[in-house]
C-alpha positions as CSV (number, residue, x, y, z in Angstrom):
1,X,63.5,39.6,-26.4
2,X,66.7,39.0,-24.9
3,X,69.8,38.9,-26.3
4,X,73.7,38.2,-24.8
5,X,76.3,40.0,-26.3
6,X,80.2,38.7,-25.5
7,X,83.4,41.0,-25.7
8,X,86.4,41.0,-25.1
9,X,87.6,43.3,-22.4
10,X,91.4,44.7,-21.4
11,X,92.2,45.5,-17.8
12,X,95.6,46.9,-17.2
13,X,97.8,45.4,-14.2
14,X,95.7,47.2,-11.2
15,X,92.5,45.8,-12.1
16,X,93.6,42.6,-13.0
17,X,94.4,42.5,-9.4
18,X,91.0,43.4,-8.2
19,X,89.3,41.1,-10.7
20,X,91.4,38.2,-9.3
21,X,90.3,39.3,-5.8
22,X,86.9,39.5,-7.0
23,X,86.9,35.9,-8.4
24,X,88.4,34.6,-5.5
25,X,85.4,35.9,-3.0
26,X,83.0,34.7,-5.4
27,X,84.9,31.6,-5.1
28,X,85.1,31.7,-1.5
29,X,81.4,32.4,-1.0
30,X,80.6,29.7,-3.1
31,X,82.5,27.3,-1.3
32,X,81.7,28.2,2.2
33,X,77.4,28.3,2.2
34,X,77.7,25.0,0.0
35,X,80.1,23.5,2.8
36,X,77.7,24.3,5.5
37,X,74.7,22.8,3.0
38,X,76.4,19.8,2.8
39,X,77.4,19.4,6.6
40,X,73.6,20.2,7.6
41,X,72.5,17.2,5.1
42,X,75.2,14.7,6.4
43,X,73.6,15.7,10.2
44,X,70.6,15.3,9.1
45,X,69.3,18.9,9.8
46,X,67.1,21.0,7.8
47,X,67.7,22.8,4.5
48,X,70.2,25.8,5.3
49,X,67.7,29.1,3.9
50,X,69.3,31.8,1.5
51,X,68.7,34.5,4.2
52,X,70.7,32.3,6.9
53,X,74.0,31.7,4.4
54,X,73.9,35.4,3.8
55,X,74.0,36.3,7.6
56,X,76.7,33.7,8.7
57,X,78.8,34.0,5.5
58,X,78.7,37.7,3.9
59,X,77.8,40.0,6.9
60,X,79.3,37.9,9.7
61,X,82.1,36.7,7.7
62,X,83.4,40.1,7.2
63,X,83.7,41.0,10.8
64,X,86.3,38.2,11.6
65,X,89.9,38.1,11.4
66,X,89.6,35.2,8.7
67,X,87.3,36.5,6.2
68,X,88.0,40.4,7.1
69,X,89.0,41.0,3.4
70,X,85.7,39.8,1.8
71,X,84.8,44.1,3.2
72,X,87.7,45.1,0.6
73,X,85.0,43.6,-2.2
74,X,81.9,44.8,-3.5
75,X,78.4,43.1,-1.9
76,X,77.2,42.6,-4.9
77,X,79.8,40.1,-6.4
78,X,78.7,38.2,-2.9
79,X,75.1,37.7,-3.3
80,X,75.5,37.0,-6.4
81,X,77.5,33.9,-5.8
82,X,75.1,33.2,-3.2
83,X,72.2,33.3,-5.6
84,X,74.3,31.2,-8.4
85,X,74.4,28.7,-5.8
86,X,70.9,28.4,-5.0
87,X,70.2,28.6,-9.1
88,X,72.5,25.5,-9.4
89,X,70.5,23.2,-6.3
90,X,67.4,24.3,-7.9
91,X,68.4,22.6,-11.1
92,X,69.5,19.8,-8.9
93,X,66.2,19.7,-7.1
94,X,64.3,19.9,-10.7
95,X,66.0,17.0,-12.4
96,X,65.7,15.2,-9.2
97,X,61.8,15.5,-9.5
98,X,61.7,15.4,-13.0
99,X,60.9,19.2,-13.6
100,X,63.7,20.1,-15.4
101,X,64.2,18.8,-19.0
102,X,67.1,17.5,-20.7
103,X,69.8,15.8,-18.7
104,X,70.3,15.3,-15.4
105,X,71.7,17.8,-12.9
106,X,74.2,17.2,-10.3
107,X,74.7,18.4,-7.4
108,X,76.8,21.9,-6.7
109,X,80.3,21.2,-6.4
110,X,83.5,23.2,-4.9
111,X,85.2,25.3,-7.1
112,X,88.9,25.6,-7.1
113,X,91.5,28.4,-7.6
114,X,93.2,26.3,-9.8
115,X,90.8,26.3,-12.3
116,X,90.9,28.2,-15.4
117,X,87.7,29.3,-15.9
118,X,86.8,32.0,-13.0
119,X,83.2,34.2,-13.5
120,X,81.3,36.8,-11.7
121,X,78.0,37.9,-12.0
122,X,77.1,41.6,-11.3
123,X,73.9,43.6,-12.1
124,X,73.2,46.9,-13.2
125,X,74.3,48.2,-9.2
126,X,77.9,47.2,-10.0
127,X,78.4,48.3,-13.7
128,X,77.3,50.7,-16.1
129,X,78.1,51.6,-19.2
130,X,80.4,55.3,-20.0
131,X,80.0,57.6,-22.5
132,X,84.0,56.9,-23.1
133,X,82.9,52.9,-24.5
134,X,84.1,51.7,-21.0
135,X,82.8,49.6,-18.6
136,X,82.3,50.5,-14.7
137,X,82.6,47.6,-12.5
138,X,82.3,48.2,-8.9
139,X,85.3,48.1,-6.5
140,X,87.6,47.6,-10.1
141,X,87.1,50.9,-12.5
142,X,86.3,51.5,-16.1
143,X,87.4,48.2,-18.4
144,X,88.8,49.1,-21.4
145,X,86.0,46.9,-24.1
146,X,86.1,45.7,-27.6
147,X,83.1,46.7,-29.1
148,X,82.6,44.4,-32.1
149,X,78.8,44.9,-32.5
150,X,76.7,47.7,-31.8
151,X,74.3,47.6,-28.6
152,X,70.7,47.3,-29.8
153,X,69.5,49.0,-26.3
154,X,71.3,50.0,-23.0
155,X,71.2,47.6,-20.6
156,X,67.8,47.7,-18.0
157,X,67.3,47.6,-14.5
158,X,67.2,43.8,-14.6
159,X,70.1,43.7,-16.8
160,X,72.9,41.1,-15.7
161,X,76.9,41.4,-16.4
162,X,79.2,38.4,-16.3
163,X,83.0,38.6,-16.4
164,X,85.1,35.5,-17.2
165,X,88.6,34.6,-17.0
166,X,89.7,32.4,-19.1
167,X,93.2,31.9,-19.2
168,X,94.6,35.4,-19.8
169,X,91.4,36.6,-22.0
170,X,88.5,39.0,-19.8
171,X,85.1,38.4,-21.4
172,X,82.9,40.8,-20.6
173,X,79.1,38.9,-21.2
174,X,76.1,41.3,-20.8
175,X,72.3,40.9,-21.7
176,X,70.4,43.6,-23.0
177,X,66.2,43.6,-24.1
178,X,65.1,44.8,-27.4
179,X,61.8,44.8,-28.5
180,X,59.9,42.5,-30.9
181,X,58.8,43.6,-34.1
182,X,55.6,41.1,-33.8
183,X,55.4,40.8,-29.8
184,X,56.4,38.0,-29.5
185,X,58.4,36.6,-27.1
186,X,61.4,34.6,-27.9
187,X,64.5,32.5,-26.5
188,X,67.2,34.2,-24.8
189,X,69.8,33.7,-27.9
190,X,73.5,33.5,-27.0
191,X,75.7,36.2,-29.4
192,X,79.4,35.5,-28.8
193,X,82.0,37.7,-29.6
194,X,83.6,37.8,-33.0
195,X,86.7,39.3,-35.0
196,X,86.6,41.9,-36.7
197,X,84.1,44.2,-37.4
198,X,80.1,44.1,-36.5
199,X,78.3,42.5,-39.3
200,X,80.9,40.0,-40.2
201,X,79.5,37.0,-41.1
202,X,82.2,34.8,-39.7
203,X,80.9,34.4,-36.0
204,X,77.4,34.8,-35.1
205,X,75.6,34.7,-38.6
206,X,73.8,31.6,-37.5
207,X,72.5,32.7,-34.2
208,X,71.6,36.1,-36.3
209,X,69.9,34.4,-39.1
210,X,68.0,31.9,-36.5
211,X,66.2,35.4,-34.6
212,X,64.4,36.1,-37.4
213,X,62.9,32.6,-37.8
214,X,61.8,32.1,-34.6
215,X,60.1,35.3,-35.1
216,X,58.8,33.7,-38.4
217,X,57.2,31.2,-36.5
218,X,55.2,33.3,-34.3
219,X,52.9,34.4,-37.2
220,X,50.3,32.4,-39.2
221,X,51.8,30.4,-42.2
222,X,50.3,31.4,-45.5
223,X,47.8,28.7,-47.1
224,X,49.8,25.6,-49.0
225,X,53.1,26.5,-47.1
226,X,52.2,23.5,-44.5
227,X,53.8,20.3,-45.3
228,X,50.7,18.3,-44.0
229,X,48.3,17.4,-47.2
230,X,45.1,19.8,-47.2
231,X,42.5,19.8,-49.6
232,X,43.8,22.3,-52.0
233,X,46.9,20.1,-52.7
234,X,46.3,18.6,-55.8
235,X,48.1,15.6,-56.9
236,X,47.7,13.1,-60.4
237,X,48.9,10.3,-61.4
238,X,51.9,10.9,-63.0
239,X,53.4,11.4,-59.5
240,X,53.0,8.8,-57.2
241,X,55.7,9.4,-55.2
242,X,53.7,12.4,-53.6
243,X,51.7,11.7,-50.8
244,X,48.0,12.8,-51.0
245,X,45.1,12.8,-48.7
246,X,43.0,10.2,-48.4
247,X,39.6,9.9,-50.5
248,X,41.3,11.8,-53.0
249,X,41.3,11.0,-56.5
250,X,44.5,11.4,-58.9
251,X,43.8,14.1,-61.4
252,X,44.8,14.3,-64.4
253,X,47.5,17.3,-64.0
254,X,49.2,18.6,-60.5
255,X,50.9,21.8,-61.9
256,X,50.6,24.1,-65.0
257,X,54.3,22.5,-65.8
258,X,53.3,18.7,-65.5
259,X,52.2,17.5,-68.7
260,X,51.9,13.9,-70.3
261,X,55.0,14.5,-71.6
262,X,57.0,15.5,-68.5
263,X,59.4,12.9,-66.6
264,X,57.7,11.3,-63.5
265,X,58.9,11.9,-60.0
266,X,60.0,8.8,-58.3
């Protein structure tokens, strides 16, 4: 099972600088493979590969004057803006064809300095997690973290970390995998970050309360607890309100409490 945990995380004024660096070659990155996407489709030419953006924009990129600084980052925050992008046409492509469900997908779009909102994605080659309750991030240092919940598991191999800006809060978002009591395999659940301390039922007592039920519904249901009609429902006449199956006579009592004296339902 997976699960994301959200918290909040304080740089001091040096690695607020590299973060901002960091967001702005992600940015960069971003922009420049889906420029030359779009420019190939406009020309008519065929669908610009993964490989090909990586060569021309990370490793070839970094030897000119232009782009020199992308070196001063870590490779990792590259190629994986590279592979957001080709996550978001997939989507696109999906919808298109009618793969993907729920609404429809557009296409990629530039993103701009002026937004807001500014994320990376690194994995576990870029961070790891200190014995002093800090954070390692590549090319930054050890973030200072909130920990408002306790870490069911250390993070694995496969393990993925985002960090958003918003505004002036750092959100460190990571996913960890536990496993299931019953083996089976559930929805990756979304835990945000919450005041106070772990356990409080002010921020993510829903999402908590829901893992259990969707681990509910992996096993069998015990006999009567369906809300279909079987044949061991048994319904009389005093209740017509309640649906029974069909062939079925009334009998003459539903329930050691219904009586003839008892007030009809419905």
């Amino acid at each position: 099972m997976l699960l994301r945990y959200s918290y909040w995380a304080y740089p001091d004024a040096s690695q607020c600088r590299a973060l901002a660096k960091a967001f702005g070659c992600a940015r960069v990155v971003w922009n420049d493979c889906l420029r030359d996407r779009r420019e190939a489709h406009a020309a008519g030419l065929p669908y610009v590969t993964s490989g090909e953006l990586s060569r021309r924009r990370i490793t070839q990129a970094k030897r000119t004057e232009e782009r020199a600084w992308l070196a001063e980052m870590s490779a990792v925050v590259l190629q994986q803006s590279l592979r957001d992008l080709d996550a978001a046409y997939k989507s696109f492509f999906d919808s298109i064809k009618g793969k993907r469900r729920g609404r429809k997908v557009g296409p990629p779009r530039y993103k701009s300095k002026k937004d807001r909102r500014q994320s990376i994605r690194l994995n576990t080659n870029a961070f790891s997690l200190r014995g002093d309750g800090t954070v390692y991030v590549a090319k930054v240092g050890s973030l200072k973290v909130r920990w408002s919940r306790r870490l069911p598991a250390a993070p694995d191999h496969n393990a993925a970390c985002n960090v958003l800006a918003e505004g002036r809060r750092i959100v460190a978002a990571g996913r960890v995998e536990t496993s299931n009591a019953c083996g089976a395999r559930v929805r990756r659940v979304h835990v945000p970050a919450q005041r106070g301390e772990a356990g409080s039922p002010r921020k993510g007592q829903p999402t908590q309360t829901g893992i259990p039920g969707l681990q509910a519904r992996e096993h069998v249901k015990p006999l009567g607890s369906s809300p279909f009609p079987s044949e061991e429902h048994v319904f009389c006449a005093r209740h017509p309100s309640s649906v029974k199956p069909l062939g079925t006579e009334p009998a003459a009592t539903c329930s050691p409490r219904c009586s003839p004296n008892s007030p009809t339902r419905g």
